[in-house]
N, C-alpha and C positions, 0 to 999 in steps of 0.2 A: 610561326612556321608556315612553309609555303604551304596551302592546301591543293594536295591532285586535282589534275583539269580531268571533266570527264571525258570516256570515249566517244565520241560523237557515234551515233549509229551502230555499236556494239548493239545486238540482240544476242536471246539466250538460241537463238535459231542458226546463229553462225557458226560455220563448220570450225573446228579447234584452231585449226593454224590459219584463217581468217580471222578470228579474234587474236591471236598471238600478232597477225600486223600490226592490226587496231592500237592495240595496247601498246607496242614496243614502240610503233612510230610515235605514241602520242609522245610516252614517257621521255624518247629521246630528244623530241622538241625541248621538253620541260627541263633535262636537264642544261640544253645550250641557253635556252631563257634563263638559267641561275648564274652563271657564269659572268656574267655583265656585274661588274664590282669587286669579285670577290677576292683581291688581292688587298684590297684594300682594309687596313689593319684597326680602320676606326668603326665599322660595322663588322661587327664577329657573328650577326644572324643571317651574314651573304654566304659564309662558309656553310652554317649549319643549315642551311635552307638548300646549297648545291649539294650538300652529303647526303640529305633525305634522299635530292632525286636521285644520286647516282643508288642507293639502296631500292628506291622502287622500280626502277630499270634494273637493278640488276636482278631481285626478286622477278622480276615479267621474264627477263633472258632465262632462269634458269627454271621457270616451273615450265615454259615452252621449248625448251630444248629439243625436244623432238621433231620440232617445228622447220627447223634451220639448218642448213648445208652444216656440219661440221666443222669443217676448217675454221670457215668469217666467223662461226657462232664461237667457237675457242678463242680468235683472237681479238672480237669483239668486249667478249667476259673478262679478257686478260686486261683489254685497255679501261673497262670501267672500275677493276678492279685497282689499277693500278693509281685512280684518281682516286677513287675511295680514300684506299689508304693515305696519299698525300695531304686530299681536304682532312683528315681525321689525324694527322700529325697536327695539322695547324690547328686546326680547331681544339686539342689536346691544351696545344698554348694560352687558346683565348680563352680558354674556361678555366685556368687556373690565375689567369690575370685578372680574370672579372673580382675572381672570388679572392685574392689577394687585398686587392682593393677594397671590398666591403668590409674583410678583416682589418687590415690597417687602417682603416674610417674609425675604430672599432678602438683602436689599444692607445696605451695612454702615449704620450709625446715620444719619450726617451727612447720606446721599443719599433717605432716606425721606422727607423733607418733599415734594420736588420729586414724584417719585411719589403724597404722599396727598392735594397740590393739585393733580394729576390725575383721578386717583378722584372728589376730590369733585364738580371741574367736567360728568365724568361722573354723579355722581349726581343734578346738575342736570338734563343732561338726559334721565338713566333718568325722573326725577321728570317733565318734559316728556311725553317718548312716553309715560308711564303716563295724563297728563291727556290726551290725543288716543284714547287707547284704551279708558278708562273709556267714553264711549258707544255705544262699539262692543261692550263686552261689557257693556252693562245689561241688565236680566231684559227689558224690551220689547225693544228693538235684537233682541235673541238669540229673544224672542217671533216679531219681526217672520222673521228669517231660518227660523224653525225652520214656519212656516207657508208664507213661499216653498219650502221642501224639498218641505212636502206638498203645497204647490201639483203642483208637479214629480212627486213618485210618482204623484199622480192622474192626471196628463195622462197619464203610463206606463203607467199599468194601465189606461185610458180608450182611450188608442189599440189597446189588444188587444179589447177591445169590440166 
């Protein structure tokens, strides 16, 4: 699992919604650094590593709330919500395929069939969630969110202003 970048220059001396920058901008870098791979169906710890960050962003957005213009701050939460969800259908898929596979490693000859017409129907719809989540993580899509962030840090450091 990916581990959180620290906040550069976060002190316990910054006023609330100046650390709410800090944090949100780091976080939303971090989640467009996860994105580079993650459709890809042979690495399943590209998804769980971009779901972390969309969870630690989204945890930053909602304990600073207070922080942020209303409106971007809503429709910012809606769009990482809605990636959430996506990476965490697909990922739903990769973990019952991993774990499929160590089970039929597992059973004698005759009963693997029954198991890898499992798997495969799951990889139908790993392949599914992965086409609903491709336009959630295109370089625009990810464009668009990573400008709602700044939208967000701005209004944070705007309201210290």
């Amino acid at each position: 699992m990916a581990k959180p970048k620290p906040i550069p220059d976060l002190t316990a001396e910054d006023p609330y919604a100046e650390a709410a920058a800090k944090i949100v901008a780091v976080r939303g870098n971090e989640l467009a650094e996860q994105a580079q791979g993650v459709l890809d169906t042979g690495d399943i710890e590209r998804v769980h590593d971009m779901r972390v960050a969309t969870r630690r962003l989204r945890a930053a957005l909602e304990i600073f709330e207070p922080c942020f213009p209303p409106k971007p701050y809503s429709q910012a939460l809606t769009e990482v919500k809605r990636l959430a969800d996506a990476l965490g259908e697909r990922r739903d898929r990769d973990v019952a395929i991993a774990a499929l596979h160590n089970f039929n490693d597992q059973m004698a000859a005759p009963d693997r069939r029954g198991v890898a017409s499992l798997i495969e129907r799951l990889r139908s719809e790993q392949d599914e969630a992965n086409e609903e989540l491709a336009p959630l993580v295109s370089r625009e899509n990810l464009k668009g969110l990573r400008e709602s962030i700044d939208e967000l840090v701005g209004g944070a450091r705007g309201a210290l202003a």
